[in-house]
C-alpha positions in Angstrom: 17.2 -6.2 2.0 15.2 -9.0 2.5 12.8 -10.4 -0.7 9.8 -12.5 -0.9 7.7 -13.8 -3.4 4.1 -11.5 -4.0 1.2 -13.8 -3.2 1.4 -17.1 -4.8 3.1 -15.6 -7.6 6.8 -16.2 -8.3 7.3 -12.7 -8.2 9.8 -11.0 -5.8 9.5 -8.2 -3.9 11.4 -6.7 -1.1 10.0 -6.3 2.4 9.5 -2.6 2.3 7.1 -1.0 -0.6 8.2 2.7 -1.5 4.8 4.5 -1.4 4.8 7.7 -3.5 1.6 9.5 -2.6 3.7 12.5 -1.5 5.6 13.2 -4.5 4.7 15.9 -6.0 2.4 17.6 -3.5 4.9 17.3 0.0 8.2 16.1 -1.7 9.7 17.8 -4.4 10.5 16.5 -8.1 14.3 16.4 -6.8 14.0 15.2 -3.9 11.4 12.6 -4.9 14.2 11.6 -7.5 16.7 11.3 -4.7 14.4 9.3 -2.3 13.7 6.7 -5.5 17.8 6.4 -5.9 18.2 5.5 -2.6 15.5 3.4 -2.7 17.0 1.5 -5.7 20.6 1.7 -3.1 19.1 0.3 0.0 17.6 -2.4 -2.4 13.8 -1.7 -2.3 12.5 -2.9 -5.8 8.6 -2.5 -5.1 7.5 1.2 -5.9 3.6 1.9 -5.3 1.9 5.0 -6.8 -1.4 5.6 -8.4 -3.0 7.5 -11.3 -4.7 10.1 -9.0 -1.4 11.2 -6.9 -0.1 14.2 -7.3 -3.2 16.3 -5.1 -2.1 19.9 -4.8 -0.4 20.1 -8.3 -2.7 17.9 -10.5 -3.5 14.7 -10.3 -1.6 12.2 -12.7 1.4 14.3 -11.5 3.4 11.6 -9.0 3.1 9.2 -12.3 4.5 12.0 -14.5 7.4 12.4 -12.4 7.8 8.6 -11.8 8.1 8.6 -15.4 10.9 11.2 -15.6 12.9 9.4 -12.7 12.3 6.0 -14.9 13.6 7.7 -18.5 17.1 8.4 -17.2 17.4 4.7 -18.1 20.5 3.5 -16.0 18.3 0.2 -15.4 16.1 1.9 -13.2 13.1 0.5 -15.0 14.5 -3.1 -14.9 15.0 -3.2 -11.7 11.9 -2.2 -9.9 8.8 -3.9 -10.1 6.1 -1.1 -10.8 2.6 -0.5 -9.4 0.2 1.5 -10.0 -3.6 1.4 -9.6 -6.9 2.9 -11.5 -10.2 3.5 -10.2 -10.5 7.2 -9.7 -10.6 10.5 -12.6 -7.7 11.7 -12.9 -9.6 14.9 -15.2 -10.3 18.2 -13.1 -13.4 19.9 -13.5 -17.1 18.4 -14.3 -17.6 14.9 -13.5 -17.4 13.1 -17.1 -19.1 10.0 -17.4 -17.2 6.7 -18.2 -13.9 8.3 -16.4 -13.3 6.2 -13.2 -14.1 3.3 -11.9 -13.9 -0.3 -13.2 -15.7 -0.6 -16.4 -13.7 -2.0 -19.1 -14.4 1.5 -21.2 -12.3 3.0 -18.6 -9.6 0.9 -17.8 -8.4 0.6 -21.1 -8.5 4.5 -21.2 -6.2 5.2 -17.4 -3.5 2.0 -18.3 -2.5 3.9 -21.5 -3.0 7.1 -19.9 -0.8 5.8 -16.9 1.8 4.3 -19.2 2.2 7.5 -21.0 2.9 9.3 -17.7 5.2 6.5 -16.9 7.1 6.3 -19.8 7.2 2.8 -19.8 5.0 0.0 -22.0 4.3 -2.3 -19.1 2.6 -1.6 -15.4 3.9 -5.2 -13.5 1.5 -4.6 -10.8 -1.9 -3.2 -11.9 -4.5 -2.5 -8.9 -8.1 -1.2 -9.1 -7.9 1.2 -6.5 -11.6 0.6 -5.0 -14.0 -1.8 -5.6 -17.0 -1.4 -8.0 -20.1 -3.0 -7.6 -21.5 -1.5 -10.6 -19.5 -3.4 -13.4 -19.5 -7.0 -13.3 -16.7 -8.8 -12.9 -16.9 -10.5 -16.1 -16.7 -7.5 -17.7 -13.4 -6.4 -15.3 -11.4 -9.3 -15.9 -12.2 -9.3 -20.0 -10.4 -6.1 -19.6 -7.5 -7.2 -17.5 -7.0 -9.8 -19.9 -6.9 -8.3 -22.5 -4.0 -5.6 -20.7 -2.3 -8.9 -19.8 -2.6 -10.2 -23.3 -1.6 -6.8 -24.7 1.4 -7.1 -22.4 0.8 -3.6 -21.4 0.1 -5.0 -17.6 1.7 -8.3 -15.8 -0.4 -9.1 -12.3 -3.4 -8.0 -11.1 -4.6 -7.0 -7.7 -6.6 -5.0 -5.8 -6.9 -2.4 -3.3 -9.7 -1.5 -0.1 -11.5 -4.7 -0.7 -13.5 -6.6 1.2 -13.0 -10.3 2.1 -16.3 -11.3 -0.1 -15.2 -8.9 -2.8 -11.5 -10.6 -3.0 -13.8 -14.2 -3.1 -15.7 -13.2 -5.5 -12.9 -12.3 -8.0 -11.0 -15.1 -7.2 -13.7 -17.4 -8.0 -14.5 -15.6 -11.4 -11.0 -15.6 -12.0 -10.7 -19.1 -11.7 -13.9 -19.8 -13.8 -11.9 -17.7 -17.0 -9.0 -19.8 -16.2 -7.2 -16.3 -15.5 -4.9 -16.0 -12.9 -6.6 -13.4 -11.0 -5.6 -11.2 -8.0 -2.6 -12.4 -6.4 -2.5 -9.0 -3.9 -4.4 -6.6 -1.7 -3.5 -3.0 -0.4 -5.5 -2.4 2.5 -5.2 -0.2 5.4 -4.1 -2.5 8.3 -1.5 -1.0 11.4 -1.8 -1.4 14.9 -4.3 0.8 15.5 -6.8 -0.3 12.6 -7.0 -4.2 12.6 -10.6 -4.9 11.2 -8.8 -6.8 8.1 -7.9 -9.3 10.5 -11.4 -10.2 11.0 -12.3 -11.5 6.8 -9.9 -9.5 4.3 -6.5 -11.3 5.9 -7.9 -14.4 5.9 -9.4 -14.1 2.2 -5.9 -13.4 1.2 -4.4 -16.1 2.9 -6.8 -18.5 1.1 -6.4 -17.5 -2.1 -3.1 -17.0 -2.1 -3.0 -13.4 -2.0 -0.2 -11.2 -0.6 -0.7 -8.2 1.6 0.4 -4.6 1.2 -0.7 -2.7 4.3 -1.2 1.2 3.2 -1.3 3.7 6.2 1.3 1.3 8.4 1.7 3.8 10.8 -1.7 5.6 10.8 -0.7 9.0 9.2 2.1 8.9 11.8 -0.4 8.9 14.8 2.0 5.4 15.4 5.6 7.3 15.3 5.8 9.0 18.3 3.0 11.7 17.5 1.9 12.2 21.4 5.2 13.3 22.0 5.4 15.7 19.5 2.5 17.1 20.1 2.9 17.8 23.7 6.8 19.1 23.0 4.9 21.7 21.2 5.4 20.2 17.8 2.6 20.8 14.9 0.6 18.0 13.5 -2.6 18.0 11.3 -6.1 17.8 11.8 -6.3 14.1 11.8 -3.2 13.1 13.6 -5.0 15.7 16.2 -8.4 14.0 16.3 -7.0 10.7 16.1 -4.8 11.8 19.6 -7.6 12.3 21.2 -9.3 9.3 20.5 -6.5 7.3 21.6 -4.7 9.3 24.0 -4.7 6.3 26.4 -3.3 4.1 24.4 -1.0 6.2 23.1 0.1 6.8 26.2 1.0 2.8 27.0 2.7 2.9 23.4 4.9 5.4 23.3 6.8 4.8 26.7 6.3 1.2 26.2 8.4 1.7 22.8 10.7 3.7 25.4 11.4 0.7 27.8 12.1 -1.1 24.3 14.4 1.2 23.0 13.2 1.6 19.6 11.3 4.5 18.5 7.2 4.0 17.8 7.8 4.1 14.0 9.9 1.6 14.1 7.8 -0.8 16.7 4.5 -0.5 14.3 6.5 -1.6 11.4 8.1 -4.4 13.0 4.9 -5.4 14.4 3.2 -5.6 10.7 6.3 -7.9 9.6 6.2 -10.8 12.0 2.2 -11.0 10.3 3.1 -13.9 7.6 0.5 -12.9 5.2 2.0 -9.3 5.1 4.1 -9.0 2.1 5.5 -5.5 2.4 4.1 -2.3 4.2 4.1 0.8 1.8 6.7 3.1 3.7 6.1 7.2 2.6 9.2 8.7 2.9 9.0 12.7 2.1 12.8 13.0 3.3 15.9 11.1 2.7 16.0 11.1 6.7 12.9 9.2 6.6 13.5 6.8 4.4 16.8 5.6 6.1 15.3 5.6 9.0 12.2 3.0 7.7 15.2 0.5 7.3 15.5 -0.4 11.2 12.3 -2.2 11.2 13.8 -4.8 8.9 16.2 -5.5 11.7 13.6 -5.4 14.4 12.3 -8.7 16.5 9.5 -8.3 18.6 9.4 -11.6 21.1 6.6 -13.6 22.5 6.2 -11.0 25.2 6.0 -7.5 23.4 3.5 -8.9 20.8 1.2 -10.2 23.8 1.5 -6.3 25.3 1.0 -4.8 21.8 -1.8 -6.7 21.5 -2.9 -5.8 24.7 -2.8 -1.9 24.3 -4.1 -1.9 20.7 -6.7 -5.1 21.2 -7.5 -6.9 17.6 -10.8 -7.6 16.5 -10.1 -11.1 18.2 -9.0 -13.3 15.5 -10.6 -14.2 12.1 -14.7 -14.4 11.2 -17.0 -16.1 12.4 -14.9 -17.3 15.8 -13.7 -13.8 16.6 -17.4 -12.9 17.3 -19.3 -16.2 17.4 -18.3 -19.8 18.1 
């Protein structure tokens, strides 16, 4: 496994992020526990989940069992470095006021909440999960500090910003003399490149690092043409997003062919020769599918096959203004 520091931070991470969103709802408590000890095997320390997973059970559920994973003790907890995010209500039923978003009334109320599902006293990587324009940010980071201060929470970072959202932060950060963000999840693969155009280079400026989420597009970007027309099932958006890209799809997949790597594989390779990308957030359900995330560590996509990825899935041409203007 191959480790680099998060961001500016001296924090290390490994290449791949172990994304959790399924556990609970499309992987089983056992076999969630099995896919986190192989994880922990193959060397992956950076484990990604949020307050609101476990859709289809209840939601605070993928913590809960990350929690039960994390009490067998055995150094599991030592060895990972743990993130989580807050944003949305993790309550059922009527809409409560004051129970998501950023204000610092509710912050305070989903770390603790999150910690007690974890089973653990510190969150190392603590990530509001949307922005919110209607708190101010001095208000946000008087909360995170005080997390930070608590010790209940290490870094900070955020998730589906924008690139002025990520400045703006930073900047107020910086005026509190606070360390700030030092990462941003975002939805970035081959297929959906707009971060390219401000977010990326936002990042790369303040010395951010970047978790794509989504790196292989719901798994529209591992072979799903194929499937599809061998008769294999697929849901509604993998279906809608086929049709919209049937023709690229079609230069893809055989392209990944001629390669001899499988499409999974190529998309996740592609996102790791990006410098600014810290570690894609892999969503293994099986065993199967973790192992098989590992080849794209191993992956090196030359001069060539970047210029004819780039040429069947075309970029937003570069960072702001240039990509559009002079």
């Amino acid at each position: 496994m191959q480790y680099v520091h998060l961001g500016r931070s001296g924090l290390k991470v490994s290449r791949l992020c172990l994304g959790t969103m399924n556990f609970g709802s499309e992987t089983s408590v056992e076999q969630a526990f099995a896919i986190m000890d192989k994880a922990l095997d193959l060397g992956i320390n950076f484990f990604d989940t949020a307050n609101v997973y476990g859709w289809g059970v209840r939601r605070g559920f993928t913590e809960e069992i990350i929690g039960r994973w994390l009490s067998q003790g055995g150094g599991r907890r030592e060895r990972i470095v743990l993130a989580t995010k807050a944003y949305g209500s993790v309550h059922e039923g009527p809409a409560w006021p004051n129970r998501s978003m950023l204000s610092a009334y509710h912050l305070r109320q989903a770390c603790d909440a999150s910690l007690m599902r974890l089973k653990t006293d510190h969150i190392d990587l603590y990530q509001m999960h949307h922005i919110d324009r209607e708190t101010p940010w001095e208000e946000i980071w008087q909360a995170m500090e005080l997390l930070v201060q608590q010790g209940k929470v290490v870094y900070v970072g955020s998730s589906n910003f924008a690139g002025w959202d990520i400045a703006t932060a930073c900047q107020t950060a910086a005026h509190r003399n606070f360390l700030g963000l030092i990462s941003e999840q975002s939805v970035y693969n081959l297929a959906k490149r707009e971060v390219e155009l401000e977010v990326l280079p936002a990042c790369e400026h303040y010395g951010m690092g970047v978790i794509p989420w989504s790196p292989l597009w719901g798994g529209t970007l591992a072979g799903a043409l194929e499937k599809v027309e061998t008769g294999r099932r697929a849901n509604e958006n993998t279906l809608k997003r086929i049709e919209q890209h049937r023709a690229q799809l079609k230069q893809y997949e055989p392209f990944c062919e001629q390669l001899g790597e499988s499409p999974a594989d190529v998309a996740m390779a592609w996102l790791l020769t990006n410098p600014i990308v810290t570690a894609p957030i892999i969503g293994p359900r099986t065993l199967d599918q973790l192992d098989g995330a590992m080849r794209a560590l191993e992956l090196k996509l030359d001069g060539p096959t970047l210029k004819k990825l780039d040429e069947i899935w075309p970029g937003p041409g570069g960072s702001a203004p240039q990509a559009y203007a002079w």
